[in-house]
Phi, psi and omega in degrees: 000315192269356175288347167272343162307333187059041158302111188297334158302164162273148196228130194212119146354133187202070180272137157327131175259185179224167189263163184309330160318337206264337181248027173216081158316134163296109176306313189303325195274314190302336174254008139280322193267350152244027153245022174269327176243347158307323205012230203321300219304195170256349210206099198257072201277180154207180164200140212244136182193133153340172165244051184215162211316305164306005174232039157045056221248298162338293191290298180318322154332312177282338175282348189276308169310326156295314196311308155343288183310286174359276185291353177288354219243356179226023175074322224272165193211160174222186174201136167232137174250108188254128186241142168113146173243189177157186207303357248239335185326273203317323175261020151296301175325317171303301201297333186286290162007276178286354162262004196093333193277018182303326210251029209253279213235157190247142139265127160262309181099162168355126160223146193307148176285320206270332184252343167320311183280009139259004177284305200294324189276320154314348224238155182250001180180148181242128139301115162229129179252306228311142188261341198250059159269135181290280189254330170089061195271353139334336183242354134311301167338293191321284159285340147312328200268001167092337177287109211270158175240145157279091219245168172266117189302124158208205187279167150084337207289309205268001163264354166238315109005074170268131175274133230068324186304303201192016175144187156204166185244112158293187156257171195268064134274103178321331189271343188296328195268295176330311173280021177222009125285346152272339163285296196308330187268007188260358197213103192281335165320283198287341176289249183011224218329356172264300153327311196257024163277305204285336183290325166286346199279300209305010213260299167266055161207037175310000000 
């Protein structure tokens, strides 16, 4: 925006970094807490967010309900973890409700700063729908822990989030974002290289 102003300062990129601690998970906690919340199923995503109306919250609901269908049509079951509250919980909770999805999705609620990044390494994909984002320092998060992301193309989401790379960006179609999480997790080869992708992206930005 402002280089089209054609302004004569110099103009340079200056993103929040995140600390060094975000790249040394506890294993040991991260595969207690994800048999803690996997059980039977196969496949354990989660994503950290307010609970409130601006992080587009809805539409992933409707996209984890296409995913359902999806993965049903292949046997496969998931769990998703939604960590972090706000005003917006109780009628997310409703909304899961009326889609099926209890036996889906966890609200955990708050979790400790210190402790995400073992949530995020449990997980087999961070899930972000959210539009308003500056930078997405969550999705750094993410990828310190090696957690490749899926995310709905938007600001800051199109500034970290390369595709093949560390994850990848839909358009905001519930059944488009749901498929192409069913592709990723279908191919263990291509997650794993997708894992130590999203951990170099995250690496420059230490």
């Amino acid at each position: 925006y402002l280089q089209k102003k054609e302004f004569g300062t110099p103009i340079a990129v200056l993103p929040t970094g995140i600390p060094a601690e975000s790249f040394l998970p506890d294993q040991g906690r991260a595969e207690h807490i994800r048999k803690a919340y996997l059980g039977a199923a196969d496949h354990m995503f989660c994503t950290v967010s307010r609970l409130a109306k601006e992080k587009n919250i809805y539409f992933q609901l409707e996209g984890l309900a296409c995913l359902k269908r999806l993965l049903q049509k292949e046997g496969k079951t998931f769990k998703h973890l939604m960590i972090g509250d706000g005003p917006e919980r109780r009628s997310f909770q409703k909304r899961v409700q009326e889609l099926g999805l209890e036996k889906e999705i966890v609200f955990v609620g708050n979790v400790a700063n210190t402790e995400i990044k073992n949530y995020q390494a449990a997980c087999d994909l961070f899930l972000f729908t959210s539009k308003s984002e500056t930078q997405g320092i969550v999705l750094l998060e993410a990828m310190a822990a090696e957690n490749p992301v899926i995310a709905v193309d938007a600001s800051g989401v199109c500034d970290v989030v390369c595709n093949g790379k560390n994850g990848y960006r839909t358009p905001e179609d519930a059944y488009v974002w749901a498929r192409k999480i069913a592709d990723t997790i279908g191919d263990e080869t291509a997650l794993a290289a997708l894992g130590e992708g999203a951990r170099r992206t995250a690496e420059s930005y230490s």
